[in-house]
ROKOLDO-249646 format. One record per residue (C-alpha): y, z, x; residue number from 1; residue in three letters. Coordinates in Angstrom, 2 decimals. Example, Ala and Ser with C-alpha at 12.3 -4.5 7.8 and 13.67 -1.06 7.14 Angstrom:
// ROKOLDO-249646
@Y = -4.50; Z = 7.80; X = 12.30; resi = 1; resn = ALA
@Y = -1.06; Z = 7.14; X = 13.67; resi = 2; resn = SER
// end
This chain:
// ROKOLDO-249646
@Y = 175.96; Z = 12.49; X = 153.69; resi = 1; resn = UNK
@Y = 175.32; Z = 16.27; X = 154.91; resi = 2; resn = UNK
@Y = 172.48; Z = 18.26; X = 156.76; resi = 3; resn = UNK
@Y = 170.36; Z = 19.66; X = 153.49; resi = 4; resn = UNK
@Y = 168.70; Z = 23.20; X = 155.60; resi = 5; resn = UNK
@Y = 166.50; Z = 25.04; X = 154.40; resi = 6; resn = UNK
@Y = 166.84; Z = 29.05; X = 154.06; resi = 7; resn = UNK
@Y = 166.40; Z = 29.34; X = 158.31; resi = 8; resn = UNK
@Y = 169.55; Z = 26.73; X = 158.16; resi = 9; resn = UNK
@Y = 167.18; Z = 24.27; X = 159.77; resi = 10; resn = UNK
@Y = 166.84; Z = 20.70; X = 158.59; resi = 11; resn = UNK
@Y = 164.89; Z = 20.75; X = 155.54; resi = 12; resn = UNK
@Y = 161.09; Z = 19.44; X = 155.37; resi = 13; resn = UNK
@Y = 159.72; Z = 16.78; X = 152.97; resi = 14; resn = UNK
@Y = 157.55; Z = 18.42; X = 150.44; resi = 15; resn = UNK
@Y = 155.02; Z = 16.33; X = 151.99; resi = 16; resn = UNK
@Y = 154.98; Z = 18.98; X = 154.88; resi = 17; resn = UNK
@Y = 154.58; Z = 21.58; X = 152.75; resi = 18; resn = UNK
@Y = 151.80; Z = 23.59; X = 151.06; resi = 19; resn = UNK
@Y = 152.64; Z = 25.61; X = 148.06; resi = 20; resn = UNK
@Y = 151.15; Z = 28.49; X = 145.79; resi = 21; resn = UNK
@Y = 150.40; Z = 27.50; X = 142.49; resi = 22; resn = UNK
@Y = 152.65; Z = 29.23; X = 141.13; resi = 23; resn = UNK
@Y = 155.62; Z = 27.84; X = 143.63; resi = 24; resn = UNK
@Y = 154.08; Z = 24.27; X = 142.84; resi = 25; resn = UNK
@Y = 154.34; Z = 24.95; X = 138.80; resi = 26; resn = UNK
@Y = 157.87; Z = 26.08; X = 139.71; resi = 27; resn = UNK
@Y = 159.08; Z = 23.25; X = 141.81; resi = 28; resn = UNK
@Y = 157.46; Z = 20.62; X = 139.15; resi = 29; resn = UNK
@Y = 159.34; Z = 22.09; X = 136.68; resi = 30; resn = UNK
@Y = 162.25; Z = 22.16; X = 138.49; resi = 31; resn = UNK
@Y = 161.97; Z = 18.13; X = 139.44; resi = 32; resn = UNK
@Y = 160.88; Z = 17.48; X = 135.94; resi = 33; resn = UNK
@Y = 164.16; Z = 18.62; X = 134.33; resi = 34; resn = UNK
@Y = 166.27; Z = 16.65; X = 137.62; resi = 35; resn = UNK
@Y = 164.26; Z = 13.51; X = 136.38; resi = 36; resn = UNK
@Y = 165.70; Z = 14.52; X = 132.79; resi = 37; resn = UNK
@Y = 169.38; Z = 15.03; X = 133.84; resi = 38; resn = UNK
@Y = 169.37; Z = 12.12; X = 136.04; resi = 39; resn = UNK
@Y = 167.64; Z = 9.86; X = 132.83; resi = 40; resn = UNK
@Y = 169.80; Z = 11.43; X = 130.09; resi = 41; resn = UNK
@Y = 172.54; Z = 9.98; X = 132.76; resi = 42; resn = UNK
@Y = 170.87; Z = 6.47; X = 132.69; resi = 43; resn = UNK
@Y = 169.27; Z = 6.99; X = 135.75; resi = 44; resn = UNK
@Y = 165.91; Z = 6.27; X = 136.79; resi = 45; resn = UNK
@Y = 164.61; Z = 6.85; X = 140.30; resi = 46; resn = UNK
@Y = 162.31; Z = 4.29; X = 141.15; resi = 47; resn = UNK
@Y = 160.92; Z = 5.73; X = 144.47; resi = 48; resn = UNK
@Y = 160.06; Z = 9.28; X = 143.55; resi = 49; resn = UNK
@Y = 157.72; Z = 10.87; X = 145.51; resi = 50; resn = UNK
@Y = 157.16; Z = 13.77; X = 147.70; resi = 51; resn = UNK
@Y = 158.76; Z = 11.88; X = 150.33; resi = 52; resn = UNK
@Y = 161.76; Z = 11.75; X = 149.17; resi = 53; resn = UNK
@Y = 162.26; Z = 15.08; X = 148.33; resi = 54; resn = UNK
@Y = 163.09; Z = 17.67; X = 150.70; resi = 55; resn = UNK
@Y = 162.58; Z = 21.67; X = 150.37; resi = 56; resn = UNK
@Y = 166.37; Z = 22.89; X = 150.57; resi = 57; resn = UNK
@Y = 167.11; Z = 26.84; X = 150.78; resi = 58; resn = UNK
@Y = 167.99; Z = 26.53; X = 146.97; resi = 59; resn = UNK
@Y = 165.03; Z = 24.45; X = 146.07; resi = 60; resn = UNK
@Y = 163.72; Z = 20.84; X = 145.75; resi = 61; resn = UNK
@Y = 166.68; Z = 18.26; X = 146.58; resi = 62; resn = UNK
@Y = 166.01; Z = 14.96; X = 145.61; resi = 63; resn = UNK
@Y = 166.89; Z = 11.92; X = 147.97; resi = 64; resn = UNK
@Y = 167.01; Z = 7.91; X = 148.72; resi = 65; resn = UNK
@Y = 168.59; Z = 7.03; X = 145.62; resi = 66; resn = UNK
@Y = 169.70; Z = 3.63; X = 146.86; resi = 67; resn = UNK
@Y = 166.97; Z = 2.25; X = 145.11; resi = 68; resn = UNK
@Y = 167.78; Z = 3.62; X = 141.80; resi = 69; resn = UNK
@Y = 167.63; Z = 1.70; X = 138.66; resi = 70; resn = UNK
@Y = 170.05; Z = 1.41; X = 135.18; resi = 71; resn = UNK
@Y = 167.27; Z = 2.94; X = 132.56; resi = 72; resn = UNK
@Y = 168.73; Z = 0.75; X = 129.63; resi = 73; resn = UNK
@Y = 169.43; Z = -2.06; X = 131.58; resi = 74; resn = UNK
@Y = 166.04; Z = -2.38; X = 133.39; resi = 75; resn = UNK
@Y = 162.99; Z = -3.93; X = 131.87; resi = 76; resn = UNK
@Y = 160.70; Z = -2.19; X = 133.83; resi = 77; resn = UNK
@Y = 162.12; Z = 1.59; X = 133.48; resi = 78; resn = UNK
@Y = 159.33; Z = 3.61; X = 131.11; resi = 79; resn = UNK
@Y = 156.94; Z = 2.08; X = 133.85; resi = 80; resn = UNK
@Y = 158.90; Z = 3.36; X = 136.63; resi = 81; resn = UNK
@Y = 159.95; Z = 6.81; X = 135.18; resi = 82; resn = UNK
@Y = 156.09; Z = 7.24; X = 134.47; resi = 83; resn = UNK
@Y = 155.28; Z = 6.28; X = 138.13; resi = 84; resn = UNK
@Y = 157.99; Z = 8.74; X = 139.66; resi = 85; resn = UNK
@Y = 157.00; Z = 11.75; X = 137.05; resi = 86; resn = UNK
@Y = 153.06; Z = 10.67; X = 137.43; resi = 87; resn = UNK
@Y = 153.45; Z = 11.22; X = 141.47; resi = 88; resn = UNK
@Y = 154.98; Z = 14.59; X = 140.68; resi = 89; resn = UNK
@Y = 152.15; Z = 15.77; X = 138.78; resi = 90; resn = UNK
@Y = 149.56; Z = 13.89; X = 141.29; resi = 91; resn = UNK
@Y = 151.56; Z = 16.07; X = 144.30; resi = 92; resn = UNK
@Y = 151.97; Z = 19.18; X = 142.57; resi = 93; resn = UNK
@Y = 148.47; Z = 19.54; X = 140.95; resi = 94; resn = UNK
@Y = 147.17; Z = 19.31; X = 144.65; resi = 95; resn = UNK
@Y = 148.21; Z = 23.31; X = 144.50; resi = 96; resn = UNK
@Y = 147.93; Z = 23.93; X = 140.61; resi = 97; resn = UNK
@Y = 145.30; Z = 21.33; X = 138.97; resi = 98; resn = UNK
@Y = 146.18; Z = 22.03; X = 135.45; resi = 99; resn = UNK
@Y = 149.57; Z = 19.70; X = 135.90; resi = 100; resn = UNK
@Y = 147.21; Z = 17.20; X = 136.35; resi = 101; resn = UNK
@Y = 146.31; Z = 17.49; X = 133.13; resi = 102; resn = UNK
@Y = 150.19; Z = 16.90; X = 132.00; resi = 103; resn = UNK
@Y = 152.46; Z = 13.66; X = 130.91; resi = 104; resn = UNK
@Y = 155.74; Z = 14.94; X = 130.87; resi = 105; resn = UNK
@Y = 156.32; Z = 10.94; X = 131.91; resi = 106; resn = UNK
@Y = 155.52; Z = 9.39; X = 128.16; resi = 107; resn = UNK
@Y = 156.65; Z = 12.18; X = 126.73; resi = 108; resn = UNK
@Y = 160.46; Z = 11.89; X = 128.33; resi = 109; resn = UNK
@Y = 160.61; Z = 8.12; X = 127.46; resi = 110; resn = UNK
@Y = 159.55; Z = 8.69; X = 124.03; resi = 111; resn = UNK
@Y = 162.46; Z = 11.13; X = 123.95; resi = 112; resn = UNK
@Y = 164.96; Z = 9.28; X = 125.18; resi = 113; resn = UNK
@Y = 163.37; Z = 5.85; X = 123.89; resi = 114; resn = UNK
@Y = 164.25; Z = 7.72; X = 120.39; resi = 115; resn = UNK
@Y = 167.53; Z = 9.29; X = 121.41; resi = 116; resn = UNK
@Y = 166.16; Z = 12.87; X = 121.60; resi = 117; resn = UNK
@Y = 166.28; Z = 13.41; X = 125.22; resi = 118; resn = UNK
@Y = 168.71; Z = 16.12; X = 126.22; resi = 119; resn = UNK
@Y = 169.16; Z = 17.83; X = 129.67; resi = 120; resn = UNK
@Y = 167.79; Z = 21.13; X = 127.60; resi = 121; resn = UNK
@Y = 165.28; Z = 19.68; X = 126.00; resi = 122; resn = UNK
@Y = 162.22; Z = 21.66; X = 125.42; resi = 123; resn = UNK
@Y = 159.32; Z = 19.94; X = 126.79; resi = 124; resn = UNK
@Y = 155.64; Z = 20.09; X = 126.47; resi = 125; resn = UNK
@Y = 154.09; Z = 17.73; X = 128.89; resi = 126; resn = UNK
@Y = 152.04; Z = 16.30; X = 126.31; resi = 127; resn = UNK
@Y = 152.57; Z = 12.85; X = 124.75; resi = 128; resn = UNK
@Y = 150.43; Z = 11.83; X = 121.35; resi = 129; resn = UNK
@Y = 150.43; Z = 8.00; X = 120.80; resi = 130; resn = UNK
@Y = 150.89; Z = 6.90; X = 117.40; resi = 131; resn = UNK
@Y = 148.42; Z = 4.16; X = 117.05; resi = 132; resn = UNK
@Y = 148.86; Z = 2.07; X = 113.97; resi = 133; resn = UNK
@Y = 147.73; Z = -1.27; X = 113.15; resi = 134; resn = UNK
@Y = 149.94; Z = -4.37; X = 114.31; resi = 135; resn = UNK
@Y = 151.72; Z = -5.88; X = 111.28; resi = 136; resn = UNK
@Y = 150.26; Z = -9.79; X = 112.92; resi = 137; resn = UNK
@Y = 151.64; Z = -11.96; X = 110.40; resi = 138; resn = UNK
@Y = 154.96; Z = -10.77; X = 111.12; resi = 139; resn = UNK
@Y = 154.59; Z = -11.29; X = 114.72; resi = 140; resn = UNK
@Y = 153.36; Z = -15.05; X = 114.25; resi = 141; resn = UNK
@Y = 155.89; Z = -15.18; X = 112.11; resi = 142; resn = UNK
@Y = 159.20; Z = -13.81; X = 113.91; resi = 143; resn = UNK
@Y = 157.48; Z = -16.79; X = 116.99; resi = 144; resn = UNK
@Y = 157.97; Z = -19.02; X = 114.21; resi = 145; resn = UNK
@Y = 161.21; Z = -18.16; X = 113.48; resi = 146; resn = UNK
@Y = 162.03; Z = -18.34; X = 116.62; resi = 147; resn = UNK
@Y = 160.79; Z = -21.76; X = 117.25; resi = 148; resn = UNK
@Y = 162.93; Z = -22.84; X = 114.29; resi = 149; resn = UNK
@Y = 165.92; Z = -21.48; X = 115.21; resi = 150; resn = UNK
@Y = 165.47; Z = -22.75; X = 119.32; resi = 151; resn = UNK
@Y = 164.97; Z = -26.29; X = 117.39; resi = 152; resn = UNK
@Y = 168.04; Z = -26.18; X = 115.04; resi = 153; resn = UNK
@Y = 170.07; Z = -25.24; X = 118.22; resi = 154; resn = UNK
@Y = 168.59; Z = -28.31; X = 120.41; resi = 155; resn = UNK
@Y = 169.31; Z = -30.74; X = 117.59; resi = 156; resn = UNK
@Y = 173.23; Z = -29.35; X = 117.44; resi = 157; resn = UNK
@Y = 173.52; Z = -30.10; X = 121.02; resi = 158; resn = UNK
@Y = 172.56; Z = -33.62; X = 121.07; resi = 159; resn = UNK
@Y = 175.04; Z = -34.02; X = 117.88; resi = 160; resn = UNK
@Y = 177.65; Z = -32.36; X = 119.88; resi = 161; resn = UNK
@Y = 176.76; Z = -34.94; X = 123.14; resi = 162; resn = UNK
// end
């Protein structure tokens, strides 16, 4: 662990104790938006960003309390919790410049990398379009079915095995 200082070489603040220009806060969001894509394109989610746990280094934004970190394939609850982290980004940062408010880099980075598109240079737009198309029903009821057969078929081979 080291001393992150900021450019007096005093212990950096939270962004919590910090007010920003717009244009530093459009800066510094972009800036955290493509750490949150490195550290996903590494399989990393988060889990606990906020602007308490990111402090205001000399060289920027330096993101902290990882412990808490979660595997992004191996967690069932990761788009959720890479759209909280990004969504209280854009709820800090458009305190100073509203319009990221209007944003959802968060969607639109899981859709990415849900679809194996997501790069660290990825070109990003901070919109996200949902497709909405009509739910195919039948085959829902019927993979259940399946299902159901199949969990069957595997009790009755157990009680021949027994």
């Amino acid at each position: 662990m080291e001393l992150v200082a900021d450019e007096h070489g005093e212990a950096a603040p939270r962004l919590n104790d910090v007010d920003f220009t717009p244009a530093m806060a459009r800066a510094h969001h972009q800036s955290l938006i493509r750490e949150v894509v490195r550290m996903l394109c590494a399989g990393v989610i988060h889990g606990d960003l906020s602007e308490f746990n990111i402090l205001l280094g000399a060289d920027g934004p330096v993101i902290i309390d990882l412990p808490q970190a979660v595997d992004a394939a191996g967690n069932n609850h990761a788009p959720r919790m890479l759209q909280r982290d990004v969504g209280n980004l854009r709820s800090y940062f458009g305190r100073f410049a509203p319009e990221l408010l209007n944003t959802d880099y968060g969607r639109e980075i899981w859709a990415l990398f849900e679809a194996g598109k997501l790069a660290p240079d990825t070109a990003l737009t901070g919109h996200f379009k949902r497709i909405e198309k009509e739910v195919d029903l039948d085959g829902v009821m019927q993979e259940i079915e399946d299902a159901r057969f199949e969990d069957a078929a595997r009790r009755l081979r157990r009680q021949d095995v027994t």
